[in-house]
Backbone as numpy.savetxt, mean C-alpha at the origin, in Angstrom:
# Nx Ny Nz CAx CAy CAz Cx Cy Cz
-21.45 8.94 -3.26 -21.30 7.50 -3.11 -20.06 7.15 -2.29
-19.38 7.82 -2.48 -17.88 7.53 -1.46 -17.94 8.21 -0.60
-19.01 9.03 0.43 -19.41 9.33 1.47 -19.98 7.82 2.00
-20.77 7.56 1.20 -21.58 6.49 2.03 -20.30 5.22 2.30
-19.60 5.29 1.30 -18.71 4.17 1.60 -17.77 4.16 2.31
-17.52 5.13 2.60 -16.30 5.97 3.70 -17.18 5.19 5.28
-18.46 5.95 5.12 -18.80 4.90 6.64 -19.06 3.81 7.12
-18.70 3.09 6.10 -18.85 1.39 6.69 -17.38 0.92 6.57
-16.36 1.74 6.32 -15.20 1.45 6.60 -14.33 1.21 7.87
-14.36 2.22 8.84 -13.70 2.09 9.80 -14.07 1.09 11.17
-13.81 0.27 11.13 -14.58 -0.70 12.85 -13.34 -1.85 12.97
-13.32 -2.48 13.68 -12.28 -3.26 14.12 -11.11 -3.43 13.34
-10.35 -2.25 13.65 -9.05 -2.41 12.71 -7.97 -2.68 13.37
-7.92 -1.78 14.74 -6.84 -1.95 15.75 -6.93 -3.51 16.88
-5.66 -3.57 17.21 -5.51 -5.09 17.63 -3.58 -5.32 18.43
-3.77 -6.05 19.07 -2.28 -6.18 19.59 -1.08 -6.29 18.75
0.01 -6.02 18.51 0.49 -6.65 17.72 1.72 -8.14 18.60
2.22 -8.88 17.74 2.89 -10.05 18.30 4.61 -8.92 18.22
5.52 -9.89 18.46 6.70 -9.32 18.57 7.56 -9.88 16.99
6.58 -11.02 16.28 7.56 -11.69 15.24 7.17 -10.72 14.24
8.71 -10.85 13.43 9.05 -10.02 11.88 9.46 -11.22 10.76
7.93 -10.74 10.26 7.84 -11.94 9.48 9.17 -11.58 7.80
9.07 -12.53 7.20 10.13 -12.09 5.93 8.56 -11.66 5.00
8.63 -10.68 4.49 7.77 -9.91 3.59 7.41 -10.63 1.84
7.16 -9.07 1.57 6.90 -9.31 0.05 8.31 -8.59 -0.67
9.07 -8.05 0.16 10.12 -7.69 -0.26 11.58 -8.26 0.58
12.10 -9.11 -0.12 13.58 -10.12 0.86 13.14 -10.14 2.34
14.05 -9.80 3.06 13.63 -10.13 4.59 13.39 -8.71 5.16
12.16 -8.22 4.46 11.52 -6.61 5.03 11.30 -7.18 6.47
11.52 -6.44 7.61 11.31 -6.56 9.13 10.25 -5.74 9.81
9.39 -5.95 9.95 7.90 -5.17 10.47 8.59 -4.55 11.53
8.34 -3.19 12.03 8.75 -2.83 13.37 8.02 -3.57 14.62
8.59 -3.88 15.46 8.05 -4.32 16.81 6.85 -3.34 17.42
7.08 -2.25 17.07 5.98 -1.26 17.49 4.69 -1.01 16.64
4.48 -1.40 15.64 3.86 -1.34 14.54 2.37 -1.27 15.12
1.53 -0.98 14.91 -0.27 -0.88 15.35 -0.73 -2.15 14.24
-1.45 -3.30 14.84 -1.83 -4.40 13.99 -3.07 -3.67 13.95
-3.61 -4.24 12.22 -4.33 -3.65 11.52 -5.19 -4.72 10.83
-6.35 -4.71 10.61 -7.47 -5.50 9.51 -6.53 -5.27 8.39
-6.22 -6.37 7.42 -5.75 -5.72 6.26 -6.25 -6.93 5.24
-6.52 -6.33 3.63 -6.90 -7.28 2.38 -5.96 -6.42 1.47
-5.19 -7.41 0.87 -4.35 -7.17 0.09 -4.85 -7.55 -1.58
-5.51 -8.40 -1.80 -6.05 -8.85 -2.84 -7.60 -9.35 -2.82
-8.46 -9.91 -3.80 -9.99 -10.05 -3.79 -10.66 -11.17 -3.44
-11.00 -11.38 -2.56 -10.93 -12.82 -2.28 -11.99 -13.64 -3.38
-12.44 -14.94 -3.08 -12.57 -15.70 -3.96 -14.11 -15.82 -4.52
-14.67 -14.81 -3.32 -16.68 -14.60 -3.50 -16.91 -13.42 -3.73
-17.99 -13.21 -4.08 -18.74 -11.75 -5.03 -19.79 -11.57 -4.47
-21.00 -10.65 -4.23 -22.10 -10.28 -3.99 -22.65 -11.16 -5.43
-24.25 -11.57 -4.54 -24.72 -12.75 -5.45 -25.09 -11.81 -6.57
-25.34 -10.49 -6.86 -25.85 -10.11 -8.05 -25.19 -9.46 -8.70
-23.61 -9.04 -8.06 -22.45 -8.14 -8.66 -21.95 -9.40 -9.91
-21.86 -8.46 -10.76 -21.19 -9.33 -11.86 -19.67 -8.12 -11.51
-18.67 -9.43 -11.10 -16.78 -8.35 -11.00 -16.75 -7.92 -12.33
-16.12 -6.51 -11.74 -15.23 -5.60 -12.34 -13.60 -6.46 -12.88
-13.08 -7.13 -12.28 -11.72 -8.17 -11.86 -11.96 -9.18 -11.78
-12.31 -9.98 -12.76 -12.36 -11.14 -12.59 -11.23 -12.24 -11.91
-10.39 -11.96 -12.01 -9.45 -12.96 -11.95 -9.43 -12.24 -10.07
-8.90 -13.52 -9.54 -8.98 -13.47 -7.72 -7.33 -12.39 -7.15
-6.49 -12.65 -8.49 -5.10 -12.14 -7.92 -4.84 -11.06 -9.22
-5.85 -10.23 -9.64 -5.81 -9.02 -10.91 -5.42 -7.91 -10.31
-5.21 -7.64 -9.04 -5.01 -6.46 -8.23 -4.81 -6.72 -7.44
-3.51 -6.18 -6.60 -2.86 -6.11 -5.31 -2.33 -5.21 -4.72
-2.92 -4.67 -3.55 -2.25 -3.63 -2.79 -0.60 -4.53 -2.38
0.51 -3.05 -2.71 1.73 -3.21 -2.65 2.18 -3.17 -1.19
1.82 -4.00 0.09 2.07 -3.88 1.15 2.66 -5.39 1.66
3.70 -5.85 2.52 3.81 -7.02 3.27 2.57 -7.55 3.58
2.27 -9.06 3.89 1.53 -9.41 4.27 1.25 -9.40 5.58
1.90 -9.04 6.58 1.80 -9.20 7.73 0.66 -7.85 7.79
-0.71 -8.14 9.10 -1.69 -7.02 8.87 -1.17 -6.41 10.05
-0.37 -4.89 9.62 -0.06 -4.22 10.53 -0.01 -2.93 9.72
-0.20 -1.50 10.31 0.13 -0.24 9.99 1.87 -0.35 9.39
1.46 0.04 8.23 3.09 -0.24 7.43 3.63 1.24 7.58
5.02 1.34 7.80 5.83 3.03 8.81 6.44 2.94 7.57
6.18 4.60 7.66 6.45 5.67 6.66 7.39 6.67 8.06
8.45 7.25 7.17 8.87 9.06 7.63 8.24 9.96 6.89
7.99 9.83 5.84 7.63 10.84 5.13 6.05 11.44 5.32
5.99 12.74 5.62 5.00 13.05 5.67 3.71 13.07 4.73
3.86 13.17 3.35 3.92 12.86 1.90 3.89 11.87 0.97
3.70 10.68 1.66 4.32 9.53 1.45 3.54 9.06 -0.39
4.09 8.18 -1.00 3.11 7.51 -2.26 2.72 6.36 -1.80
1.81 5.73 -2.25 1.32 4.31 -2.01 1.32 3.61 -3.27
1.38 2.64 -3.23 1.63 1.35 -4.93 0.40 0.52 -4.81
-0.29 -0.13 -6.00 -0.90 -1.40 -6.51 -0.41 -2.08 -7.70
-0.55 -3.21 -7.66 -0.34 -3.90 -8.78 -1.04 -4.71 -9.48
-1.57 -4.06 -10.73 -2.63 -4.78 -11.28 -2.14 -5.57 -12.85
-2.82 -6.74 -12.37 -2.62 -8.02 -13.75 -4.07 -8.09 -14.61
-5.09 -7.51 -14.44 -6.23 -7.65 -15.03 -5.83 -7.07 -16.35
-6.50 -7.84 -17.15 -6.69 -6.96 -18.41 -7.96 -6.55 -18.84
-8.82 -6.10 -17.73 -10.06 -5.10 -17.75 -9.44 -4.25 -17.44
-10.14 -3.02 -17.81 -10.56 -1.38 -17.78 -11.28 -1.41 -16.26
-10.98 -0.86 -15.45 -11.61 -0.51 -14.11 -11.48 0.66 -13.36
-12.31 1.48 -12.94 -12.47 2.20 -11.93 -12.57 2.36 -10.64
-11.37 2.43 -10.25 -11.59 2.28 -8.54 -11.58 3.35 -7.77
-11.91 3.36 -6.38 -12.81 4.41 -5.30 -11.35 4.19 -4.36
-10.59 5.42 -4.44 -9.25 5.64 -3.63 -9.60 6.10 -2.15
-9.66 6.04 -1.16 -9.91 6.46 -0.08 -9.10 6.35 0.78
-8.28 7.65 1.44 -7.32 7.53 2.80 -8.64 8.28 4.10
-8.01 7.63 5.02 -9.12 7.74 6.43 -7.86 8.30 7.30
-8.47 9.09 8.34 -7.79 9.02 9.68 -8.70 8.63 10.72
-8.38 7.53 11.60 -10.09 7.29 11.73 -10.77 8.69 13.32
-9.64 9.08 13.73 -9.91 9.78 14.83 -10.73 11.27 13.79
-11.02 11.32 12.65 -11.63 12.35 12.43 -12.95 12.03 11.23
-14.25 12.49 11.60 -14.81 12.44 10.96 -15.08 12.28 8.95
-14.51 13.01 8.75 -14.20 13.13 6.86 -13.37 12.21 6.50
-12.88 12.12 5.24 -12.05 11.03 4.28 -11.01 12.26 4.20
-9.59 12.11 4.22 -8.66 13.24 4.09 -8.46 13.20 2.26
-9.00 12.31 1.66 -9.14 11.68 0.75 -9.81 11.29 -0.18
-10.51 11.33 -1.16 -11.23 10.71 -1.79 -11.01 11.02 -3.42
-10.89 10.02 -3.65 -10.73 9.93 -5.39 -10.94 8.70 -6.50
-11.01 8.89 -7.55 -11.39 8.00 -8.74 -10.32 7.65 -9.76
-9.44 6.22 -9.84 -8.61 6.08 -10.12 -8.79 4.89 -10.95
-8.75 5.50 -12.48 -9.32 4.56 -13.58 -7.87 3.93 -14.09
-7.67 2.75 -13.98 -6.63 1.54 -14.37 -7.34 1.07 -15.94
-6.20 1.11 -16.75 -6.66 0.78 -18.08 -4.96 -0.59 -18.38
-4.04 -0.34 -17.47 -3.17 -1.40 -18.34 -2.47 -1.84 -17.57
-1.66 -3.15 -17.03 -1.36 -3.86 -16.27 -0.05 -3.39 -15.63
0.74 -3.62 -14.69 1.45 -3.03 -14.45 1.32 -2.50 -12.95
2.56 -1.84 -12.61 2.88 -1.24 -11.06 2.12 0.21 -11.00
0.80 0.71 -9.99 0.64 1.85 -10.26 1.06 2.83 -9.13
1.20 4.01 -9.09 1.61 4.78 -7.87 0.30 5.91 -8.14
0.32 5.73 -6.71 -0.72 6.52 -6.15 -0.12 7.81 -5.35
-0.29 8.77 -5.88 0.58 10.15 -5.39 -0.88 10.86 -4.21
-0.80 11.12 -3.07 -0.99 11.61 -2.07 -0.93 13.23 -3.14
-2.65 13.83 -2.38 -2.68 15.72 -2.88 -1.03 15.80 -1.94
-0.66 16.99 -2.48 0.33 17.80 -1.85 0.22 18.49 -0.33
-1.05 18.71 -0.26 -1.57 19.77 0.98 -1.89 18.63 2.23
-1.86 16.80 1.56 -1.93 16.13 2.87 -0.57 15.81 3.36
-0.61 16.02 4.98 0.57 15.70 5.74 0.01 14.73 6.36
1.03 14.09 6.44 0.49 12.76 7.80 1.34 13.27 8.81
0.58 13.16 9.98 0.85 13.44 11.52 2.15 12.24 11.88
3.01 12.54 12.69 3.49 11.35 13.36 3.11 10.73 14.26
3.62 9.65 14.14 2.83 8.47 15.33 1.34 8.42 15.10
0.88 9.00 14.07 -0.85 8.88 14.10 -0.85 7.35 12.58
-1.61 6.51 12.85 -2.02 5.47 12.13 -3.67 5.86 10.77
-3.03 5.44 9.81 -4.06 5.84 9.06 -4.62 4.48 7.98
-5.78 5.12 7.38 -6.28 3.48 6.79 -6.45 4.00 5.11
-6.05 3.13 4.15 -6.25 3.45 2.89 -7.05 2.49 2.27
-7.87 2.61 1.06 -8.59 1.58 0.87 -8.59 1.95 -0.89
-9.29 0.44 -1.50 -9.08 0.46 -2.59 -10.58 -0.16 -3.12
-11.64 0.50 -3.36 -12.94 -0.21 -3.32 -13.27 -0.13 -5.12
-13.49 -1.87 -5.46 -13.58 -2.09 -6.69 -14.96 -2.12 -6.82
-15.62 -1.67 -8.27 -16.88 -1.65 -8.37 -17.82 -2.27 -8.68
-18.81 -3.04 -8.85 -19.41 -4.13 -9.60 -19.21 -3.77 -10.95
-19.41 -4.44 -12.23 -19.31 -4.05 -13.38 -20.95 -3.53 -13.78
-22.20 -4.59 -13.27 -23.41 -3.73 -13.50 -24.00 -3.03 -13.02
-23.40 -3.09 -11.39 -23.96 -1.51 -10.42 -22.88 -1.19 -9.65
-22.18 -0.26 -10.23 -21.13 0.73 -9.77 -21.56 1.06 -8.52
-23.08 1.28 -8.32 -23.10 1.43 -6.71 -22.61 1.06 -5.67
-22.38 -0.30 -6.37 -22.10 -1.54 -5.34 -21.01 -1.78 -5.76
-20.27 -2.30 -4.55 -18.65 -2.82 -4.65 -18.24 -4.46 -4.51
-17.64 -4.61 -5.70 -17.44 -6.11 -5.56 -16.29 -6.53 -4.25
-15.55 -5.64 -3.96 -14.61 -5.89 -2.83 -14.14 -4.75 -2.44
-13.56 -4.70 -1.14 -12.87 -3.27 -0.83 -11.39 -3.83 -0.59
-9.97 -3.58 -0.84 -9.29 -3.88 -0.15 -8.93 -2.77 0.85
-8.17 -2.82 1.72 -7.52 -1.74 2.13 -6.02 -2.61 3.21
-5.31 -0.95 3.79 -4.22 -1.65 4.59 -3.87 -0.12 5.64
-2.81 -0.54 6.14 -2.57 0.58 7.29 -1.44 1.40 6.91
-1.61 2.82 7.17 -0.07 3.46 7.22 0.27 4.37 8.53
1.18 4.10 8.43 1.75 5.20 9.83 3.26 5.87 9.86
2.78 7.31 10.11 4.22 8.04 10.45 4.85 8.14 11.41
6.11 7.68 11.25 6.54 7.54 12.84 8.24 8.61 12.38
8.63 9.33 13.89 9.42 9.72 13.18 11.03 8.93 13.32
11.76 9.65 12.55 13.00 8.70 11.86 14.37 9.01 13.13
14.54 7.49 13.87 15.59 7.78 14.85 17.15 7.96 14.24
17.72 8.84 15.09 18.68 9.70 14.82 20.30 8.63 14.18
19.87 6.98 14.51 20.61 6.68 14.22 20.65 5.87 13.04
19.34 5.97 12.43 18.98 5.88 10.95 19.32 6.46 10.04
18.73 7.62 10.85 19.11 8.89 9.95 20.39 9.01 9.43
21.58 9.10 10.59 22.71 8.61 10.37 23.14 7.54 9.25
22.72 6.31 9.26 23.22 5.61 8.13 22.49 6.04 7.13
21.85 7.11 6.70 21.06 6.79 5.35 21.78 7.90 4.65
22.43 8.84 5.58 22.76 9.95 5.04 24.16 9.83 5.05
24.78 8.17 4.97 26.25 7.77 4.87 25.79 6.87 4.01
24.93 6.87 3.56 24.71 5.49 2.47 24.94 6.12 1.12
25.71 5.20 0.28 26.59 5.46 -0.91 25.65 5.23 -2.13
24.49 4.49 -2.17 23.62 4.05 -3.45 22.23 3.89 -2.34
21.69 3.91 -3.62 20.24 3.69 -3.26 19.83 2.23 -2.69
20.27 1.11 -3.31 20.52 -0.49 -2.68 20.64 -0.38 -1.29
22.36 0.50 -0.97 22.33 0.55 0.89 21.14 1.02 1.23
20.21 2.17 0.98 19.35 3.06 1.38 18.11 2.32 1.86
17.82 1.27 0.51 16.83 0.08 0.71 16.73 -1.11 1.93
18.15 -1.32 1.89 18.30 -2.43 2.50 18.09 -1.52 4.17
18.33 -0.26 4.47 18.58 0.26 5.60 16.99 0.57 6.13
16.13 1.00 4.65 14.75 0.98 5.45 14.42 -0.26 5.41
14.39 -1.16 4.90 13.67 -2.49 4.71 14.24 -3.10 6.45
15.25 -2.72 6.19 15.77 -3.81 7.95 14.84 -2.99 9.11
14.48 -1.67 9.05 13.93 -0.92 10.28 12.29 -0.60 10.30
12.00 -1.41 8.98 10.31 -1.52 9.37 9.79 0.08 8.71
10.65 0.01 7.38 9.87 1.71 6.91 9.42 1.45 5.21
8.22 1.22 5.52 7.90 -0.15 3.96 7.75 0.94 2.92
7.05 2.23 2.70 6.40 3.15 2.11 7.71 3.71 1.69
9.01 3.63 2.33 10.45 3.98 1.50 10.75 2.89 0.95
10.77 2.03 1.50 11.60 1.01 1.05 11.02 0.71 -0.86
9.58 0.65 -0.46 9.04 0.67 -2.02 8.84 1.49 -3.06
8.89 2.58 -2.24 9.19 3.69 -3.60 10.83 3.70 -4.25
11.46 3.52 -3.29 13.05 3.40 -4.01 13.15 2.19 -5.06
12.57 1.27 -4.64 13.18 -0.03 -5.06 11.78 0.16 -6.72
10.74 0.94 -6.55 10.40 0.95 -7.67 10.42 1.71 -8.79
11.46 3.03 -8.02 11.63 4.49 -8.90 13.05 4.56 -9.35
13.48 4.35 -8.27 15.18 4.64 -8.29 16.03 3.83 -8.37
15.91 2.78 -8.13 16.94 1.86 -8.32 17.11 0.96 -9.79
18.79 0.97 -10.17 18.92 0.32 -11.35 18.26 -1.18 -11.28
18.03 -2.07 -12.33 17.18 -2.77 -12.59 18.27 -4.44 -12.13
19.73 -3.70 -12.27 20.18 -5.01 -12.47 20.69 -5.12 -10.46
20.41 -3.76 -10.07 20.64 -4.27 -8.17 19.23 -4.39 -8.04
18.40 -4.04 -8.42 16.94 -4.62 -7.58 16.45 -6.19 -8.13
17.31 -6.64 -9.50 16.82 -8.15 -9.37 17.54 -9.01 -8.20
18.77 -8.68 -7.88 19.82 -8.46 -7.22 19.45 -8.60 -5.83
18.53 -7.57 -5.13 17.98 -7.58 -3.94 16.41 -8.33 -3.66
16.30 -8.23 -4.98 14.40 -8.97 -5.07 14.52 -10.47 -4.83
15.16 -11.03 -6.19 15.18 -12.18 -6.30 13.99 -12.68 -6.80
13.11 -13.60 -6.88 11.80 -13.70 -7.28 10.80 -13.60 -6.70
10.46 -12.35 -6.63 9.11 -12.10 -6.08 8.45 -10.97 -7.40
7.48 -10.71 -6.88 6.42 -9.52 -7.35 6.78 -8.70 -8.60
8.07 -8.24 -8.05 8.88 -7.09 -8.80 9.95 -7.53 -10.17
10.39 -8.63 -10.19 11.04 -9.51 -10.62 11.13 -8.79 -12.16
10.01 -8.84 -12.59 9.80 -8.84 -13.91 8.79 -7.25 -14.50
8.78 -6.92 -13.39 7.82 -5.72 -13.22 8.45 -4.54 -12.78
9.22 -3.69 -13.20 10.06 -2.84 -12.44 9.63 -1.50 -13.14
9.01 -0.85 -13.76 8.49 -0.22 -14.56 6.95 0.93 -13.95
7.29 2.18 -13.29 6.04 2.42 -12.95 5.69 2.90 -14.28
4.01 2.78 -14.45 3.03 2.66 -16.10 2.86 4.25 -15.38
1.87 4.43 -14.99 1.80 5.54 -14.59 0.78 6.07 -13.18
1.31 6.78 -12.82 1.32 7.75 -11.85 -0.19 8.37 -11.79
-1.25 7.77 -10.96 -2.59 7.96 -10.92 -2.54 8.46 -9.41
């Protein structure tokens, strides 16, 4: 079933991107100027297949952890984790899928059952590397509740490895706390660090500190590691 769904995934994803850096879902995160614009759904929108009864009822029960701006979000890490955040208080099963689209197969595919609300991390097998400079697509396909066949929504978003200039590198490896570390990827457009720090590593009283009220505010806690 996640063969078949794997191929109606990939088609008009790529697109120009503009030069503006919008302020994010995290303080004033800065999209890189180079970034590959991307199709992206971050949450479920507000219609259903006329005979799917949702898995998620509620329109904002699940959210991919990405800026809103639809662009390939830059990673260094070859390895990288990815986040959702789910408010439902249903039991659901969702269809994990990473793509590269220049290759036939899913590098990816898995079943990732959410039972309790909360920040989840999505750990990447060990044996996948992401290429640099190559753009990749992740998706998050929720199921109907009376035919699992069928999907009440797919979200998905973009990632890309790009590699880390020398004068980054430089400040990160002069940076004194994890806060500088944040603030150093968040200013250079490297979202996939910026959010794993700010949701693993950092004390609670500098990330209300750097958050302020958004998303994370009250949510700082990964549940667990799917």
């Amino acid at each position: 079933m996640l063969k078949a769904l794997t191929s109606i995934l990939v088609f008009n994803y790529f697109f120009f991107v503009s030069d503006t850096a919008l302020a994010n879902l995290i303080g004033n995160f800065k999209v890189s100027k180079k970034a590959t614009k991307v199709s992206q759904r971050r949450t479920i929108g507000t219609g259903s297949r006329s005979k799917c009864i949702p898995s998620i009822t509620s329109a904002n029960g699940i959210e991919l952890l990405v800026p809103n701006l639809s662009v390939a979000h830059q990673t260094i890490s070859e390895n990288p984790s990815l986040y959702l955040y789910f408010r439902a208080n249903e039991s659901v099963s969702v269809a994990f899928t990473l793509i590269d689209p220049a290759t036939p197969q899913p590098l990816v595919e898995k079943r990732i059952k959410i039972e309790e609300p909360g920040i989840k991390k999505i750990s990447l097998p060990l044996d996948i590397k992401l290429k640099s400079n190559n753009v990749y697509l992740w998706y998050i396909a929720i199921p109907c509740k009376n035919t699992p066949q069928y999907y009440q929504t797919v979200l998905n978003a973009g990632i890309e490895r790009v590699n880390i200039a020398p004068s980054i590198a430089t400040k990160l490896s002069n940076a004194t706390s994890n806060l500088e570390k944040i603030e150093i990827y968040n200013a250079n457009g490297l979202w996939y660090e910026t959010i794993d720090l700010v949701v693993q590593d950092t004390p609670e009283q500098e990330v209300n500190t750097f958050l302020g009220h958004n998303i994370f505010f009250k949510h700082l806690k990964v549940e667990k590691d799917i």
